[in-house]
C-alpha positions in Angstrom: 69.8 -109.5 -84.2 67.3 -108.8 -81.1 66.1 -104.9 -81.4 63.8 -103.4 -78.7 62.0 -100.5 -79.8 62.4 -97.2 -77.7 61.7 -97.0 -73.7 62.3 -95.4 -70.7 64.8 -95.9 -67.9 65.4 -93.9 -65.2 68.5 -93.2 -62.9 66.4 -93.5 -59.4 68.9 -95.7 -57.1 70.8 -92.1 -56.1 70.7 -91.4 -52.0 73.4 -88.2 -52.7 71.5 -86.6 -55.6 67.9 -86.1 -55.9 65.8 -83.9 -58.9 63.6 -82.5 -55.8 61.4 -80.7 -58.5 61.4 -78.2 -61.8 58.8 -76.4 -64.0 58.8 -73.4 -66.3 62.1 -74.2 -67.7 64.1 -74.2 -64.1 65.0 -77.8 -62.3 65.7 -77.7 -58.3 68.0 -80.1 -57.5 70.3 -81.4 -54.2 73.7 -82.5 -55.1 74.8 -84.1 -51.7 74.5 -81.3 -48.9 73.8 -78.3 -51.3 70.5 -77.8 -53.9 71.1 -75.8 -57.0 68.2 -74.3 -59.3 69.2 -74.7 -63.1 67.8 -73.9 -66.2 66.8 -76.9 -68.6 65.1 -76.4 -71.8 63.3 -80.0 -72.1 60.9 -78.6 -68.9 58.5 -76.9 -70.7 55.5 -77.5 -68.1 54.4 -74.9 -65.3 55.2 -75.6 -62.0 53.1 -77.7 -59.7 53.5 -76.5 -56.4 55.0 -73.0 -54.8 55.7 -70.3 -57.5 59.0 -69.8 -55.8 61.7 -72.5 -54.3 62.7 -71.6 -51.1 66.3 -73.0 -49.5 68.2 -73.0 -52.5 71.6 -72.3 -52.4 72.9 -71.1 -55.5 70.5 -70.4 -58.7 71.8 -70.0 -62.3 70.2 -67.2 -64.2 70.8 -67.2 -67.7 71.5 -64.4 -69.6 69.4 -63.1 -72.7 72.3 -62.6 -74.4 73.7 -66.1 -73.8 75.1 -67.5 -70.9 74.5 -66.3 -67.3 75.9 -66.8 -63.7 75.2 -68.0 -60.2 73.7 -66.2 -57.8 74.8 -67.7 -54.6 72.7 -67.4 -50.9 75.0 -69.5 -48.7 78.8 -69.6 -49.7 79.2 -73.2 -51.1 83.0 -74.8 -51.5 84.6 -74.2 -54.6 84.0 -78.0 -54.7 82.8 -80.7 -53.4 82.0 -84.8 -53.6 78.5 -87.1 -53.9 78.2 -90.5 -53.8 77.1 -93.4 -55.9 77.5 -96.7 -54.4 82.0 -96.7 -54.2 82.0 -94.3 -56.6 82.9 -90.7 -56.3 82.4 -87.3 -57.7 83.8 -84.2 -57.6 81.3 -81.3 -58.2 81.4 -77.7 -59.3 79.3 -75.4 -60.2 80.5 -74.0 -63.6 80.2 -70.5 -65.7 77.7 -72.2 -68.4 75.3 -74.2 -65.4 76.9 -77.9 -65.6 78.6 -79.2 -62.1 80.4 -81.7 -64.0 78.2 -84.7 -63.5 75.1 -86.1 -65.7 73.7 -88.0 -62.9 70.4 -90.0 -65.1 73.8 -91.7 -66.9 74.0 -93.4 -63.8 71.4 -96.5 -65.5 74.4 -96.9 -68.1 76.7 -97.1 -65.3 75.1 -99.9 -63.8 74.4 -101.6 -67.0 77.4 -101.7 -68.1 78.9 -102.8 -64.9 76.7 -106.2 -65.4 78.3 -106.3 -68.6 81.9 -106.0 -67.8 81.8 -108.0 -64.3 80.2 -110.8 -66.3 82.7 -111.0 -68.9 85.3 -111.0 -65.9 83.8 -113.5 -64.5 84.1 -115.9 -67.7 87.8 -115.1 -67.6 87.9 -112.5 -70.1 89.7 -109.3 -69.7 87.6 -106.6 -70.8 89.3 -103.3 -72.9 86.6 -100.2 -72.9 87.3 -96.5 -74.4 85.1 -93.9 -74.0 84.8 -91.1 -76.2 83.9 -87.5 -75.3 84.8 -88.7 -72.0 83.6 -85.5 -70.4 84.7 -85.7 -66.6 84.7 -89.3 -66.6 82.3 -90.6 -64.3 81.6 -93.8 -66.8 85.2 -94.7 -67.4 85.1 -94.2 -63.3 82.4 -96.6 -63.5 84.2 -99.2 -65.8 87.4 -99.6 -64.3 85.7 -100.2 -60.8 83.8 -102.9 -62.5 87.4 -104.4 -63.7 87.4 -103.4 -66.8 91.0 -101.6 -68.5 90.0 -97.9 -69.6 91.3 -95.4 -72.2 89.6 -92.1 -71.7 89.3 -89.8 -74.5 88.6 -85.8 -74.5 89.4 -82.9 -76.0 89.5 -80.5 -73.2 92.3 -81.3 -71.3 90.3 -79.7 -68.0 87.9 -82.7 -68.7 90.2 -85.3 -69.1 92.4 -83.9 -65.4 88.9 -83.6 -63.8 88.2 -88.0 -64.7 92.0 -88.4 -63.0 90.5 -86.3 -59.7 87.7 -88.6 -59.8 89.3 -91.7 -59.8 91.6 -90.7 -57.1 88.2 -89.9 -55.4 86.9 -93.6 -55.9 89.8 -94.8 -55.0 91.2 -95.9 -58.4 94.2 -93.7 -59.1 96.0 -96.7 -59.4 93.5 -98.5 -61.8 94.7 -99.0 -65.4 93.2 -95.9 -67.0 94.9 -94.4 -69.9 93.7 -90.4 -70.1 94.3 -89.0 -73.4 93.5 -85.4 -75.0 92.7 -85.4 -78.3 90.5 -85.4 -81.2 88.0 -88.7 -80.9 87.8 -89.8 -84.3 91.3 -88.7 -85.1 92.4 -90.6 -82.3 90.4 -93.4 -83.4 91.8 -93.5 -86.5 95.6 -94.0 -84.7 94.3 -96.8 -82.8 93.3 -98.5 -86.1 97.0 -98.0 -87.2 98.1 -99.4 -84.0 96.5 -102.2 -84.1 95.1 -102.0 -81.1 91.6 -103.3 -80.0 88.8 -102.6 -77.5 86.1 -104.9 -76.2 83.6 -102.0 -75.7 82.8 -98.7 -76.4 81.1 -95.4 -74.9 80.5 -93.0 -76.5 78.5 -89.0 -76.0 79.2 -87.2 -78.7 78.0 -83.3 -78.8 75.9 -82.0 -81.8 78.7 -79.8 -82.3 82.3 -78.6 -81.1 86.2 -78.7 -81.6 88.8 -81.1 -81.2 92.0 -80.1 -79.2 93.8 -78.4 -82.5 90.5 -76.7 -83.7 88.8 -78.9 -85.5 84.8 -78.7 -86.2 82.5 -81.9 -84.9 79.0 -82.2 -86.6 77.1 -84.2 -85.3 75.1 -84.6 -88.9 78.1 -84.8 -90.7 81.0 -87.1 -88.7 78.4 -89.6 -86.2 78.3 -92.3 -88.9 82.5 -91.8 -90.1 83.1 -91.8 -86.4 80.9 -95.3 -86.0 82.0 -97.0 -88.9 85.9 -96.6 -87.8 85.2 -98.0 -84.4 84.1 -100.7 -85.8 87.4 -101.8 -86.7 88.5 -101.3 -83.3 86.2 -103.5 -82.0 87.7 -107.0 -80.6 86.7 -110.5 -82.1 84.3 -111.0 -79.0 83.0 -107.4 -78.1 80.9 -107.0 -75.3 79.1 -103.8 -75.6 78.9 -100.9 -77.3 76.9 -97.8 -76.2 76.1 -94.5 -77.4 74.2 -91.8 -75.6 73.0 -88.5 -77.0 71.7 -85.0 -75.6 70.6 -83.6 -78.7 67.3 -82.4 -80.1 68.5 -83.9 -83.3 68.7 -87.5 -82.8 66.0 -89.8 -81.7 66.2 -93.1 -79.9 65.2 -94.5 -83.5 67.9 -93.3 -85.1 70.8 -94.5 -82.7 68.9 -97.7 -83.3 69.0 -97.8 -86.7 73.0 -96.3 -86.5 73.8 -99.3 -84.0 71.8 -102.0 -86.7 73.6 -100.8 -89.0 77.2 -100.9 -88.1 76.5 -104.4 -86.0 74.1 -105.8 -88.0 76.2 -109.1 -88.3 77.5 -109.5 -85.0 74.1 -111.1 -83.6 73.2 -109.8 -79.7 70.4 -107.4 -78.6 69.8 -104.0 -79.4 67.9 -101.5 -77.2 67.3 -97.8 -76.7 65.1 -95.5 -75.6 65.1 -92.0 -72.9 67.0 -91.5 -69.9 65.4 -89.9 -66.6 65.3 -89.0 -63.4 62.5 -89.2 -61.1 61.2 -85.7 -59.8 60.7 -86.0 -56.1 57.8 -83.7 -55.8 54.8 -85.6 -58.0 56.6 -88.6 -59.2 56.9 -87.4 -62.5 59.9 -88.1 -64.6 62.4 -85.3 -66.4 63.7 -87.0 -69.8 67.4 -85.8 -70.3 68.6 -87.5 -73.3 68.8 -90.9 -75.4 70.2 -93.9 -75.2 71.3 -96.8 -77.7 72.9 -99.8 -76.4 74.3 -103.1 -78.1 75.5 -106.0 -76.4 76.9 -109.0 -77.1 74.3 -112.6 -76.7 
């Protein structure tokens, strides 16, 4: 087994999105024709240039009490769509700040495309699910790389959001199964099925509930959750990768998690930050972790 140690990549091939800059706590960003000021805990620095951002469109203020709303200056579509390469996005602005896309997962996308298109090009078929699927911009990304999908998530406005977005890309027809459940109790069924997957994505939150109420730790269920996707993994898996958003998990750690559930099957191991370049002074915003396995 290969293992590279943590390092940075960054999401910086975007022509629809750019992080134009942030400081004390607040990012100002364009998402296509629109820029949105948002609040993100990771920027802990003071601003470098003007005190105030002019132009905005809509600004997020969050509430002491938890939460917050938009404060809007022009009055954007309820909705609208970005860009990345064929791919397409719906965004909107929601109640708790997100628009529905994580756009520094975009260096995932593109590794994993690799992945896929080269195990297509060998002849293989290539199986992916993706758990805590969110809107589905990676299982998006997978089946435009050929690859068969099964998308995963709770919230059943997640899961419809992912079908939107590959009617957007022009994949409503691609083999894409959407399902609303529980992850690792629908992981579990698979294993009872029988069935098997070539890779796997996965985001899992540091906490929530499934679709009937159940509690996710993140502490508590990563490694349960791991260990029984091993056994849906395929004789000849191709990837497997896992990103992360919590405080509570280092790059290290997903390392070590990935070592130790795939420990024999040989390949390369590598994690390390995601980010996106900040237009302004070059600097780059980290917004999360990686941990990737692939096959040699």
């Amino acid at each position: 087994m290969q293992i590279e140690r943590p390092g940075l990549i960054v999401a910086d091939q975007w022509k629809d999105y750019q992080l134009l800059d942030c400081g004390d706590g607040m990012k100002h960003e364009r998402w296509g024709p629109y820029t949105l000021v948002r609040p993100d805990p990771q920027i802990i620095w003071p601003k470098t240039g003007s005190k105030e951002w002019k132009g905005w469109d809509g600004f997020y203020h969050r509430s002491e009490t938890g939460g917050g709303k938009w404060e809007y200056r022009t009055k954007l579509p309820e909705q609208w769509t970005i860009n990345y390469g064929a791919l397409t996005f719906r965004i909107h602005p929601t109640s708790f700040k997100h628009t529905g896309l994580f756009p520094e997962q975009a260096v995932n996308w593109d590794w994993f495309t690799k992945r896929i298109q080269a195990a297509r090009a060998a002849g293989r078929e290539v199986g992916v699910l993706n758990l805590f699927g969110y809107t589905g911009a990676a299982s998006i990304a997978a089946a435009a790389a050929g690859a068969s999908v099964c998308h995963v998530d709770a919230a059943e406005g997640m899961v419809k959001w992912c079908k939107e977005n590959a009617a957007l890309s022009g994949l409503a027809a691609a083999p894409v199964r959407y399902i609303v459940d529980d992850c690792l109790k629908f992981v579990r069924r698979e294993i009872k099925r029988g069935r098997k997957y070539d890779a796997i994505i996965m985001d899992p939150p540091t906490y929530g509930r499934g679709s009937t109420g159940e509690m996710w730790r993140l502490e508590d269920h990563l490694w349960e959750l791991l260990s029984e996707c091993k056994q849906l993994l395929s004789d000849r898996p191709v990837f497997f990768l896992i990103n992360a958003y919590t405080a509570r998990l280092s790059p290290s750690v997903v390392i070590n998690l990935l070592d130790g559930l795939l420990h024999d099957a040989g390949g390369r191991i590598h994690g390390g930050e995601v980010g996106l370049p900040i237009q302004r002074d070059g600097r780059i915003l980290p917004c999360g972790i990686y941990g990737r396995w692939e096959s040699a």
